[in-house]
Each structure stands twice: as C-alpha cells, then as structure tokens.
KEKE-3310 file (N, C-alpha, C; in steps of 0.2 Angstrom, whole numbers, plus 5000, padded with zeros to 4 digits):
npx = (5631:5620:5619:5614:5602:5604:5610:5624:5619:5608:5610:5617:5606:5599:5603:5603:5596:5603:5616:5610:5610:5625:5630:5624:5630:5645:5643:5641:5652:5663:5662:5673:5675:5684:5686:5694:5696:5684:5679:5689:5691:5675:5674:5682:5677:5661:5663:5659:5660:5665:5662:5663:5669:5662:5648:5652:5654:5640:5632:5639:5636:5622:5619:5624:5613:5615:5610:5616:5621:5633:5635:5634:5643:5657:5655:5656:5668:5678:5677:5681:5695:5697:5697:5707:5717:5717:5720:5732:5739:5738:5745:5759:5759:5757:5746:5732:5719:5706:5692:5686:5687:5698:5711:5712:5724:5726:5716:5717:5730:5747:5749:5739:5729:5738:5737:5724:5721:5727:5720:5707:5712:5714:5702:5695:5700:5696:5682:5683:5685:5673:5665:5670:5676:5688:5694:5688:5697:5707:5709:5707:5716:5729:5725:5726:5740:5745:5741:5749:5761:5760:5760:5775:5781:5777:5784:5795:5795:5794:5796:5803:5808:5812:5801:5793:5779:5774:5779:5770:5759:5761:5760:5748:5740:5743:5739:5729:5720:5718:5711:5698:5696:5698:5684:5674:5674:5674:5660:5657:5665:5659:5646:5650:5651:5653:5673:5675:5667:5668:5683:5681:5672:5683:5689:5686:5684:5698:5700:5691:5695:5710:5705:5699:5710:5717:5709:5708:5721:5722:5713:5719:5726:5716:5704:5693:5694:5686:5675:5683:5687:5699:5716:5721:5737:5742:5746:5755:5763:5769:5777:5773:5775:5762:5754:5748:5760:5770:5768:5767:5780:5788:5783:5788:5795:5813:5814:5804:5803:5811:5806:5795:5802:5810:5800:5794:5806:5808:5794:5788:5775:5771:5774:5762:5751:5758:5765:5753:5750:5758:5756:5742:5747:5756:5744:5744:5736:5721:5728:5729:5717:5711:5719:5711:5700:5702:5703:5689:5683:5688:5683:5668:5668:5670:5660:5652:5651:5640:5622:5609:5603:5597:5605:5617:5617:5619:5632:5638:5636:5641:5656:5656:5651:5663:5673:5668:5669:5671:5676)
npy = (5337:5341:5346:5364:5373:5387:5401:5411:5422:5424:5421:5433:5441:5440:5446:5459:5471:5474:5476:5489:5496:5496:5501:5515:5520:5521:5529:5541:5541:5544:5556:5571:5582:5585:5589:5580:5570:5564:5564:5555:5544:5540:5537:5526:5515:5518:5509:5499:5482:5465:5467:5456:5454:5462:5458:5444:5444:5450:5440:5428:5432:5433:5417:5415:5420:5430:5449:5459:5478:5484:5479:5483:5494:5487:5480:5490:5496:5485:5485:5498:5495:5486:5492:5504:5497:5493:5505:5508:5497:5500:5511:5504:5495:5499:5500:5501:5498:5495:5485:5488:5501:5515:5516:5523:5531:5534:5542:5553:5554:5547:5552:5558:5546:5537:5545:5547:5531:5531:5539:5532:5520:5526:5529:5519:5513:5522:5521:5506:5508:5514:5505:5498:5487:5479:5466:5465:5476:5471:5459:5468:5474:5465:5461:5471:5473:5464:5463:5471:5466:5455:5461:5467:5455:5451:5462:5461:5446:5449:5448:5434:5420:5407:5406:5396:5387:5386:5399:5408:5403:5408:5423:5426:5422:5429:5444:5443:5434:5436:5449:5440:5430:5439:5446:5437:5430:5440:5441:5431:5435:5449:5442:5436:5421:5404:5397:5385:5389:5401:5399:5388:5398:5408:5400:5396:5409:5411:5398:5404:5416:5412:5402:5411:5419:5412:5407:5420:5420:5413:5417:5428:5421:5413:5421:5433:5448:5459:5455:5455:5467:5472:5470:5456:5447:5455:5452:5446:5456:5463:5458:5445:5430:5416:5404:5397:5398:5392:5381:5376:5379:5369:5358:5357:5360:5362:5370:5377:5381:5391:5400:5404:5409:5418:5429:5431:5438:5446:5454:5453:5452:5452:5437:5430:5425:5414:5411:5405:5395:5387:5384:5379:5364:5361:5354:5364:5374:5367:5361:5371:5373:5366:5366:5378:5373:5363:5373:5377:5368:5365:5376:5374:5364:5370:5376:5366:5366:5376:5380:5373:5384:5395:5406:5400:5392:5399:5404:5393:5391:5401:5399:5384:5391:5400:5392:5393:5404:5418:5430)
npz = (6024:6012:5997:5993:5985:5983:5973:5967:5963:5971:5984:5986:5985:5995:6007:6003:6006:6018:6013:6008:6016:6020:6010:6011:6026:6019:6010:6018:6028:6018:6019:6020:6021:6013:5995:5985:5992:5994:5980:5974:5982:5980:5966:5963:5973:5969:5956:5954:5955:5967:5980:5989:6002:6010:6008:6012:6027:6031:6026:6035:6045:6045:6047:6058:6065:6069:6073:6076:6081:6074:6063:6050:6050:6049:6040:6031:6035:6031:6019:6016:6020:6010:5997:5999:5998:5984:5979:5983:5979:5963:5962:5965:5955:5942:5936:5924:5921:5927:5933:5921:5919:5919:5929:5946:5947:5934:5932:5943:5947:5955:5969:5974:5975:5983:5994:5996:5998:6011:6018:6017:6025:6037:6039:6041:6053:6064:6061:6068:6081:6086:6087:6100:6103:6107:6103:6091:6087:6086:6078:6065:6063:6064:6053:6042:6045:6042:6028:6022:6024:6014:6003:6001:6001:5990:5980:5984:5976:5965:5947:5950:5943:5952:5960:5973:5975:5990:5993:5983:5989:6001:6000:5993:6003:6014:6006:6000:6005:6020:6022:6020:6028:6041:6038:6038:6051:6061:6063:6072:6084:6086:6091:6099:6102:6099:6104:6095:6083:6079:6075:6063:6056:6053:6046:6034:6027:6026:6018:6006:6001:5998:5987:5978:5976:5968:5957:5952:5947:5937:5928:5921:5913:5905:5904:5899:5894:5892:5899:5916:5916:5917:5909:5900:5906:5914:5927:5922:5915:5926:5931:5942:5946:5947:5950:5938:5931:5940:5940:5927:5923:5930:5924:5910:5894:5892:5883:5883:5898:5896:5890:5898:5909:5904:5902:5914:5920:5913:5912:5900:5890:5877:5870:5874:5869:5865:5878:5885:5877:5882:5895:5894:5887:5897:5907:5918:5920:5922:5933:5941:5944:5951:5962:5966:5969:5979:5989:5990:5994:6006:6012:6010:6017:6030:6038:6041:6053:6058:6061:6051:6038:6027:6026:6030:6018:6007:6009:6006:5993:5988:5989:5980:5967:5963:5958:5944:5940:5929:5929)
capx = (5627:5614:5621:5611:5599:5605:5615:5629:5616:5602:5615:5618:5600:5597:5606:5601:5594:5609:5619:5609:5613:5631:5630:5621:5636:5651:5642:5639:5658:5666:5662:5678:5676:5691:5682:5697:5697:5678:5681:5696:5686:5666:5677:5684:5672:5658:5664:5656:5665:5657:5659:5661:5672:5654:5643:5653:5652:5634:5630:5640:5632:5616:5620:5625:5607:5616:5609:5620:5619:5639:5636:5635:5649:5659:5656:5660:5676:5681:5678:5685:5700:5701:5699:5715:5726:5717:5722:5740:5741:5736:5750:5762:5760:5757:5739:5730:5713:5702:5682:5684:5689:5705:5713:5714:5731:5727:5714:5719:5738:5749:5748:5732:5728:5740:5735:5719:5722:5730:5714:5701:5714:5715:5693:5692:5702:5693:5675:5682:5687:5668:5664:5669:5675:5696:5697:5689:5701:5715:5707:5709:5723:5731:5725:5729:5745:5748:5741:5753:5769:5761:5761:5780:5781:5775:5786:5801:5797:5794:5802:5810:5805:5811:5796:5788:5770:5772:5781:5764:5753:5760:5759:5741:5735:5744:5739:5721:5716:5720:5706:5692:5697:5695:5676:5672:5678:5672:5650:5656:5667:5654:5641:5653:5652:5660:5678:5673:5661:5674:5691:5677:5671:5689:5693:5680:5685:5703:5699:5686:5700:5715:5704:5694:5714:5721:5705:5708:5726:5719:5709:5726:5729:5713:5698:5688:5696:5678:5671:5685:5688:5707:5720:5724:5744:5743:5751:5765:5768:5770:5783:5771:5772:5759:5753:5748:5765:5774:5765:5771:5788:5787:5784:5788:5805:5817:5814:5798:5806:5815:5801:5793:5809:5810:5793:5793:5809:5808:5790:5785:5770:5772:5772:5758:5749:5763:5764:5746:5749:5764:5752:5738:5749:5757:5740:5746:5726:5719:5728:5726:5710:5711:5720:5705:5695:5700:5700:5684:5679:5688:5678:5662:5667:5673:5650:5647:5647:5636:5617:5605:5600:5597:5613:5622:5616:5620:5642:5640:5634:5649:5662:5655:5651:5667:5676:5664:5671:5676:5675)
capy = (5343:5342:5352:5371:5376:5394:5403:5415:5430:5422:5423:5443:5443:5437:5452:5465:5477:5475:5480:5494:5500:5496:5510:5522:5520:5522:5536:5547:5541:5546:5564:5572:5589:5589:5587:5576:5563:5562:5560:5550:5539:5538:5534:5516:5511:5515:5507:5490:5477:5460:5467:5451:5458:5465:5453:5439:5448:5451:5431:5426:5435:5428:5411:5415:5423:5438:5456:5464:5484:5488:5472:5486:5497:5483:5477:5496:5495:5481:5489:5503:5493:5483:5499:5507:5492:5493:5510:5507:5492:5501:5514:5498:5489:5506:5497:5506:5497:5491:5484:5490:5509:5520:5517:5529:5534:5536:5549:5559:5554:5545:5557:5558:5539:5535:5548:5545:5526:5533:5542:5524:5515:5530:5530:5514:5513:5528:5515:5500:5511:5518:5499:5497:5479:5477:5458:5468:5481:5466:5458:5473:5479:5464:5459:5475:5473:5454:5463:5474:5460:5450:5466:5467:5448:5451:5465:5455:5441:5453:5443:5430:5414:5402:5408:5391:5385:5387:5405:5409:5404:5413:5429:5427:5420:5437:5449:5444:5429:5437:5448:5437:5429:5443:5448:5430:5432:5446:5440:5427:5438:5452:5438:5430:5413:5399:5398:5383:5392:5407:5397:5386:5405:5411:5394:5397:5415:5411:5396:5404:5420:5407:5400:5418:5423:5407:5408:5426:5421:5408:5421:5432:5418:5412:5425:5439:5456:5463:5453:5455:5473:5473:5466:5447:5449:5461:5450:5444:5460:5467:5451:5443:5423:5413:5395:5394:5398:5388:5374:5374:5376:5361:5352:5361:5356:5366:5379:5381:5383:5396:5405:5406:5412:5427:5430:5432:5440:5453:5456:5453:5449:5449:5432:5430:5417:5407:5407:5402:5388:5381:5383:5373:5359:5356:5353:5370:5379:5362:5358:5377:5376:5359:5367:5382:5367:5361:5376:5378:5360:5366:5382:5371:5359:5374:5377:5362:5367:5380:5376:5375:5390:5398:5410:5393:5386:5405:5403:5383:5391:5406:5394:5384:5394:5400:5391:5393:5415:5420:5436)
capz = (6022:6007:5992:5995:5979:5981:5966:5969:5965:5974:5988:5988:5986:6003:6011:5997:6010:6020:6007:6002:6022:6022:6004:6016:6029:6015:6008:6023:6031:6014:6020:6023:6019:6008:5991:5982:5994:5992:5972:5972:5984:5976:5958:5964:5978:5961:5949:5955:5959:5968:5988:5991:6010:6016:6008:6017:6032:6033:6026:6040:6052:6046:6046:6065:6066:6072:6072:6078:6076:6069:6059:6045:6050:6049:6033:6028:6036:6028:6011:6017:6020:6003:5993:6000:5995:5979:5977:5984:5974:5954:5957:5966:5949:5938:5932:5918:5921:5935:5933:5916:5918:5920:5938:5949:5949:5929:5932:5946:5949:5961:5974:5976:5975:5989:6000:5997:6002:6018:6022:6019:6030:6043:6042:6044:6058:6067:6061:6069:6085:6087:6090:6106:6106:6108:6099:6082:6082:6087:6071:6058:6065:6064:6047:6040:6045:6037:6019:6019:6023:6009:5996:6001:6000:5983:5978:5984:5971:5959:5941:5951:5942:5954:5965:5972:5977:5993:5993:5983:5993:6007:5997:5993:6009:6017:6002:5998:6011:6027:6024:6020:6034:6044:6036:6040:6059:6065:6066:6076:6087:6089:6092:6108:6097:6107:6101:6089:6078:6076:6072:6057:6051:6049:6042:6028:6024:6022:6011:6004:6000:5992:5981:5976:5972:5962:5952:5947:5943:5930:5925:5920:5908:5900:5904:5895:5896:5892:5907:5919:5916:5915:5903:5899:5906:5917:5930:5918:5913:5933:5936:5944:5945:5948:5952:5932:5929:5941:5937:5919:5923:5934:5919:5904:5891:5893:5877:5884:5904:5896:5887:5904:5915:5901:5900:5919:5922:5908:5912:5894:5888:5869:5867:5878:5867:5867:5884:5887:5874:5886:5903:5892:5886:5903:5912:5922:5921:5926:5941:5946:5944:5955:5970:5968:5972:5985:5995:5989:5998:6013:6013:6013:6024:6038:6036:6044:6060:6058:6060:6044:6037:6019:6024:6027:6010:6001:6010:6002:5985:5985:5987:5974:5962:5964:5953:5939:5940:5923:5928)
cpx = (5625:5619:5613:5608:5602:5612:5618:5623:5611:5604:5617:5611:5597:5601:5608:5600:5598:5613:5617:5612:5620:5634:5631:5628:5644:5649:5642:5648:5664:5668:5669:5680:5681:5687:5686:5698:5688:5675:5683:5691:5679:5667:5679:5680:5664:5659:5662:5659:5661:5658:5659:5666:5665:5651:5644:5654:5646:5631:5631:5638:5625:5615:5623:5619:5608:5614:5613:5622:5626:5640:5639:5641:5654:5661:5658:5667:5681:5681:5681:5694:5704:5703:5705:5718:5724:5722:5729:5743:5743:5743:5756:5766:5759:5750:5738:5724:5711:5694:5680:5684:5695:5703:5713:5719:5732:5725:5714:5729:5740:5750:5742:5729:5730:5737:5727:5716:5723:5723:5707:5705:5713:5708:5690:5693:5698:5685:5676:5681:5679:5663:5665:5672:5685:5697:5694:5694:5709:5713:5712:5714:5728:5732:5729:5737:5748:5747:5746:5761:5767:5760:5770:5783:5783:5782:5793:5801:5795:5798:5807:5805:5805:5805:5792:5783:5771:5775:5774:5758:5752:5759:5752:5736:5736:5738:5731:5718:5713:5711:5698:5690:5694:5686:5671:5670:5673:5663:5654:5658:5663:5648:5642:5652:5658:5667:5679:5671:5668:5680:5683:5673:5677:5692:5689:5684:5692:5705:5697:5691:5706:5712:5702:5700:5718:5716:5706:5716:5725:5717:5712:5727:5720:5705:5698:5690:5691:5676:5675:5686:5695:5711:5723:5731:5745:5747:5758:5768:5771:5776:5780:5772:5767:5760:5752:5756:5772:5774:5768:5778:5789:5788:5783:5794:5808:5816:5807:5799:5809:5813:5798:5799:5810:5806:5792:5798:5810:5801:5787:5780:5770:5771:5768:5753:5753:5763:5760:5745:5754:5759:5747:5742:5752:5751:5739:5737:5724:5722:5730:5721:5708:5715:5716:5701:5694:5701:5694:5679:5683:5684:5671:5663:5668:5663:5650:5647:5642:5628:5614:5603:5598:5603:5618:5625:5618:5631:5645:5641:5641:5654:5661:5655:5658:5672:5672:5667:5672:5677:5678)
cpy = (5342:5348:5358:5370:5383:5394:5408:5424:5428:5423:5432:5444:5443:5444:5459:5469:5477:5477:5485:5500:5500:5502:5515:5523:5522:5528:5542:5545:5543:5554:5565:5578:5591:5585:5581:5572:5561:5557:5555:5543:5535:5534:5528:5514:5511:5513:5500:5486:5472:5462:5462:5450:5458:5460:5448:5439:5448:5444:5428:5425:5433:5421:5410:5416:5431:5444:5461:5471:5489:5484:5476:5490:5494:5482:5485:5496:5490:5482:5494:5501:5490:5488:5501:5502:5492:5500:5512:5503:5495:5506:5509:5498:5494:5502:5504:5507:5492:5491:5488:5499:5510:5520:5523:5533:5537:5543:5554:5559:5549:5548:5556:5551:5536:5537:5548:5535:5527:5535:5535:5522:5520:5529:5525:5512:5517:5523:5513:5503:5511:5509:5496:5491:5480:5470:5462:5472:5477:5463:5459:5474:5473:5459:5462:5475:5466:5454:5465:5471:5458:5456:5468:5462:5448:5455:5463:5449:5441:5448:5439:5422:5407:5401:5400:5391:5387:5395:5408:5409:5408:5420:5429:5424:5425:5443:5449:5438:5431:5441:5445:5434:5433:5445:5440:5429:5434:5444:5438:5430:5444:5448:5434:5424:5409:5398:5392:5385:5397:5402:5393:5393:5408:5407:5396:5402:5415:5405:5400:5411:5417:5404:5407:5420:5419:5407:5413:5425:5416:5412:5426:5428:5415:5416:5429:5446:5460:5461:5455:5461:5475:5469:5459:5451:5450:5458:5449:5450:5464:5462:5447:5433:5420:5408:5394:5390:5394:5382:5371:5375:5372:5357:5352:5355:5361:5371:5383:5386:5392:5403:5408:5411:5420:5431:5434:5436:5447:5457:5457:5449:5448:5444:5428:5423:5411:5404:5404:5396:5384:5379:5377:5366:5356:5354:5358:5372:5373:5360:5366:5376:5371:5363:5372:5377:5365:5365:5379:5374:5361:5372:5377:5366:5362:5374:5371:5361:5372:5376:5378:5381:5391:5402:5406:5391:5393:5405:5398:5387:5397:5402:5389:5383:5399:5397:5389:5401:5413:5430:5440)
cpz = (6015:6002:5991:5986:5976:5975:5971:5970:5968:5983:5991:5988:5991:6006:6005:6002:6015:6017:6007:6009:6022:6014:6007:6019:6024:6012:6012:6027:6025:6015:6022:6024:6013:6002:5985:5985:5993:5985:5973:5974:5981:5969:5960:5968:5973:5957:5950:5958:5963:5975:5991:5999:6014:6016:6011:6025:6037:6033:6032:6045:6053:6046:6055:6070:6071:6070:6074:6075:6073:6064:6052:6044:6048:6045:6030:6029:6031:6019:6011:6015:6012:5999:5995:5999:5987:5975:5977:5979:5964:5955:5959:5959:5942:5933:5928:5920:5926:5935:5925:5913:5919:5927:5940:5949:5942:5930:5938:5951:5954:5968:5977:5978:5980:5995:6002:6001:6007:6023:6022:6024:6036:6046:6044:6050:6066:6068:6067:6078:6090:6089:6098:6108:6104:6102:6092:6081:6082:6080:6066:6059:6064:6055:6042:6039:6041:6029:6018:6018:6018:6002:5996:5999:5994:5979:5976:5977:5965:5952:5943:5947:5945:5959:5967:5976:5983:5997:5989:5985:5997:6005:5997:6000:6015:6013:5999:6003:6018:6027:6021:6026:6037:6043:6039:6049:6061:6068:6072:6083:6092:6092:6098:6105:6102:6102:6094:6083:6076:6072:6064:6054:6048:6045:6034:6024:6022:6017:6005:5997:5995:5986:5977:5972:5966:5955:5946:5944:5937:5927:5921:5912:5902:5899:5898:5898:5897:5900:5913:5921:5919:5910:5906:5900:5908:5921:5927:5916:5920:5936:5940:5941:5949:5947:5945:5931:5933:5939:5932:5919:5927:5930:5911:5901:5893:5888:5882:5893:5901:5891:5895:5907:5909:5903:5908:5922:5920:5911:5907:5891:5880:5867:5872:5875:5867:5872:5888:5883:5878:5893:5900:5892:5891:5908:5917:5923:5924:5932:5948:5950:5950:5964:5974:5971:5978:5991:5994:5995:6004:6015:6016:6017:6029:6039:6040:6053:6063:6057:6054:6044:6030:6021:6025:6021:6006:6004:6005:5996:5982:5984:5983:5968:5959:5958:5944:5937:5934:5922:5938)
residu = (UNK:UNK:UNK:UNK:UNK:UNK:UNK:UNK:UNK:UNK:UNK:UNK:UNK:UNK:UNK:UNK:UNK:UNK:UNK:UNK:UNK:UNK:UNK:UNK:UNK:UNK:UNK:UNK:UNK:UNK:UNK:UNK:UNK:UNK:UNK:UNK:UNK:UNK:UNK:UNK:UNK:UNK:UNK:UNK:UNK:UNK:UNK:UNK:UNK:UNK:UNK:UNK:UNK:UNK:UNK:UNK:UNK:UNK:UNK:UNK:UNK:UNK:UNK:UNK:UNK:UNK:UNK:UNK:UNK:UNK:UNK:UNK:UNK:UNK:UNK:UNK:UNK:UNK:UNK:UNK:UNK:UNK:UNK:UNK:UNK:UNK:UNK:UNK:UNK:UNK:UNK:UNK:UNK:UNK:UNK:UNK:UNK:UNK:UNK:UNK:UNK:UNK:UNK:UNK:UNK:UNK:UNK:UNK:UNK:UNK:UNK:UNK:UNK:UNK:UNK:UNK:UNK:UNK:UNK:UNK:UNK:UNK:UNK:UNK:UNK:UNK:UNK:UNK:UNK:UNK:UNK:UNK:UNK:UNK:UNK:UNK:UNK:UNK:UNK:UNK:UNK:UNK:UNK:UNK:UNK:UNK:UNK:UNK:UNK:UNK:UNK:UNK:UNK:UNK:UNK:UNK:UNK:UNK:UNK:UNK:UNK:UNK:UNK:UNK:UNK:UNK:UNK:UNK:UNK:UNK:UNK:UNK:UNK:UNK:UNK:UNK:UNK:UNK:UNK:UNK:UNK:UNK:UNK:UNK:UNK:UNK:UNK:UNK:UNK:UNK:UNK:UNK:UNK:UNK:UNK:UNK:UNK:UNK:UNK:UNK:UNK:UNK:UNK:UNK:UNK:UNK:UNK:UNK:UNK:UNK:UNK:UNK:UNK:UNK:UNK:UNK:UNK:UNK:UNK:UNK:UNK:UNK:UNK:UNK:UNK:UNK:UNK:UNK:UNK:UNK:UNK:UNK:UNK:UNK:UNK:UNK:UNK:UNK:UNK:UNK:UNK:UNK:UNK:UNK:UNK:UNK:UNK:UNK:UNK:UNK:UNK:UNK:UNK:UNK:UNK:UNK:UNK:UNK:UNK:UNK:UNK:UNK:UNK:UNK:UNK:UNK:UNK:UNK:UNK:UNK:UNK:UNK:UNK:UNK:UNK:UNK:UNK:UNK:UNK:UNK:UNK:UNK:UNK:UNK:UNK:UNK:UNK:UNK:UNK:UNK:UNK:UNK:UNK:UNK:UNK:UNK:UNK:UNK:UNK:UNK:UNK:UNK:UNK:UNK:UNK:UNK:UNK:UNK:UNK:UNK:UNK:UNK:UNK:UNK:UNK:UNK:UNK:UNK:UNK:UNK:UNK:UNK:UNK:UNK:UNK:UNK:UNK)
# end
C-alpha cells in the first residue's frame, strides 16, 4: 500500500458535510424537554473536541463505499455514547478542566453530570434501537458494557504501582479501544461486509484506539496544557499509572523507583518535573511513544484489505498522524 497524501484535516474534510448532518442529528436528539439535561449536554458535546468516534465511523463507511441511511445516527450514537463516560469519568476522577474549560461537574455539579450521562447513555440506546439491525445493538451494547469493566478496571488500580504493561493495556483497550472499535465495526456490519472486511475494520478501530490512548498518556507527561486543554498531571494526580510510568520503573535506580511508587501512591504531583526528568532519562517517552507506533502500523496494515479509495488513504493518514498528536 503507497503512503496516502492526505493530512489528518484534509481527512475530516472529506466527510465535512457528513459531520455537519451527524450535528443536525445530536442537536434535534438532544431535545428532552427537560431543559438541564439539554444544557448539561450542548456544554460538553460544544466545547470541541476532535469527534474522532463519528468521523471514523462515517470514513469507514466511505472507504466501504457505503451510503447507508443510519450511517449518521450511528455516528451520533457513538458520541452520544463517549460523552456519558466523559461525563461519568470528570466526576470519577473529580477533574477541573476538560478541552480547555471547567468540567461539567464543576459548572453544574455531580448530580447533574451523572444523571445527565445516564440520559446520553439511555438516548443512545433508544438511537441504536430505531435502527432495526440486532448485531448493532449486540455491538454497542456489548461495547458499552466492556467500557464500563475497564473504568472499574481502572479504579481498581487506582495508586497501585506495581500496575504492569499488560494490566494496562487491558484497562485502555476496555475503557477507550473497545469503542473505536465499535465506530469502526458497524459500516461494515450495516453494509453486510463479508466477515473478512469486518474482523480488518474492527482490527483498525481497536489499534487505531490503543495507540490514540498511549499517545494521550505521553501527553500527561510532556504536552502543552494550553493545547491539550487540561492539566500536565492530571493522571498522576488521579493514581493513575501509565505505560510512561511503568516503563521508568522498569528501569529506574532505586531513589528514583521510589520517587515514582510515591508519586503514584500518594497521587502527588508536586514534584512533577522531577518526575518527568526520571521518565526522560530512562528512555520511558520514547519507547511509549514506540508501542503507540506500533499500533499505529497495525492499524494501517488492518486497511489493506480494503479497496483503494481516498477514504482509505484519509484512515492510513489518522493513524499516522497520530503519533505526531500534541494535543
């Protein structure tokens, strides 16, 4: 397979006007009559974010050459869906800032935030229903329920330091892979796609998902708070270990082991440049950055059984560009 020309936004450009319908759909299913779950909801689903759920979704779809006419609902569902773990997740981990503004739980509480999650997850549900096809609602429903093990997963190894690589992976290929996966899936599913094409579309979306999440936990340690629109730490400060941070106690010395295992236990970021000087010096970011990669090169190798397309060459260029994110 030819390395594709397209860029990442060259890529959502191709399905611009798709997007602007699967807006339409989140705006007119947001209606609820009850006027705080409309707020709660238009306040995090507005505030940006890269949709990268729908847009791979609808990509896929064209790269399947399918038109299919829920292709849109779909992709709404599936944002539907992230948003309420987003929302469950910020009062979870008691976040402040999300995309660059006050979470939701800051500006209208924990109550509301949840319940308001409970109502995306319920809408979506009700979407995927009005669909009509049993293997999508076996899907979401099954995806759904494999986010919510690996946010338990998660909870569980809450400030444990001996947390290893392959205990996080499973947490992130539950808690944020499963649904890419899923977005990835489904064309191929509503499309009747022979069972080859499907299993290499799912394959994509949950590379495509592991790398998207290892990226962001690098980004925890060496990104731009401006750009990312949350705070350098946040995971450390939440107990969260990562693949940086296993890394480096892999192959720390001992003082520095035992800077980490605080750091992580306590959930103290305060010496946060220190600790970012101990992941630098063991090679820890670089061979993150290296296992983002290579599901990155699994992602684009899952593509090649797909025929040529420009919505081929804009999947190649996501994954990618991809490790190029600082944001």
């Amino acid at each position: 397979m030819s390395t594709p020309t397209h860029t990442a936004a060259s890529a959502l450009a191709l399905i611009a006007p798709d997007m602007a319908e699967v807006d339409r759909v989140i705006a007119r299913r947001l209606d609820s009559g009850v006027p705080l779950v409309a707020e709660v909801s238009s306040y995090i689903i507005s505030a940006g974010g890269k949709r990268l759920r729908p847009a791979l979704l609808l990509l896929m779809a064209g790269a399947l050459g399918s038109t299919h006419p829920y292709r849109h609902q779909l992709a709404a569902v599936v944002e539907f869906i992230h948003t309420a773990t987003l929302l469950h997740d910020d009062v979870v981990d008691d976040s402040t800032l999300r995309r660059g503004r006050a979470t939701a739980n800051v500006s209208f509480g924990n109550p509301a935030s949840v319940l308001v999650g409970d109502f995306l997850y319920s809408r979506a549900f009700q979407m995927m229903v009005e669909c009509g096809e049993p293997r999508v609602m076996e899907i979401l429903a099954d995806a759904t329920n494999v986010i919510a093990e690996g946010e338990v997963l998660q909870l569980m190894n809450m400030h444990d330091a001996t947390l290893t690589e392959e205990g996080y992976l499973r947490v992130i290929r539950s808690k944020t892979a499963k649904l890419f996966e899923a977005s990835a899936r489904l064309p191929s599913v509503i499309d009747r796609s022979a069972a080859e094409v499907e299993a290499a579309c799912a394959s994509y979306g949950q590379a495509l998902g592991t790398a998207f999440q290892v990226i962001d936990d690098v980004l925890d340690y060496e990104g731009d708070a401006t750009e990312l629109g949350k705070n350098l730490g946040d995971d450390l400060r939440e107990g969260k270990t990562t693949l940086p941070l296993i890394i480096a106690m892999q192959r720390a010395t001992a003082d520095q082991q035992a800077l980490i295992r605080r750091a992580i236990e306590e959930g103290d970021a305060s010496e946060l440049p220190a600790l970012i000087e101990v992941v630098r010096q063991t090679g820890a970011m670089e061979s993150t950055r290296a296992a983002a990669s290579q599901e990155a090169q699994r992602a684009m190798q899952a593509l090649e059984v797909l025929p040529p397309s420009s919505h081929r060459d804009a999947l190649w260029a996501l994954a990618a560009q991809l490790l190029d994110r600082r944001s």
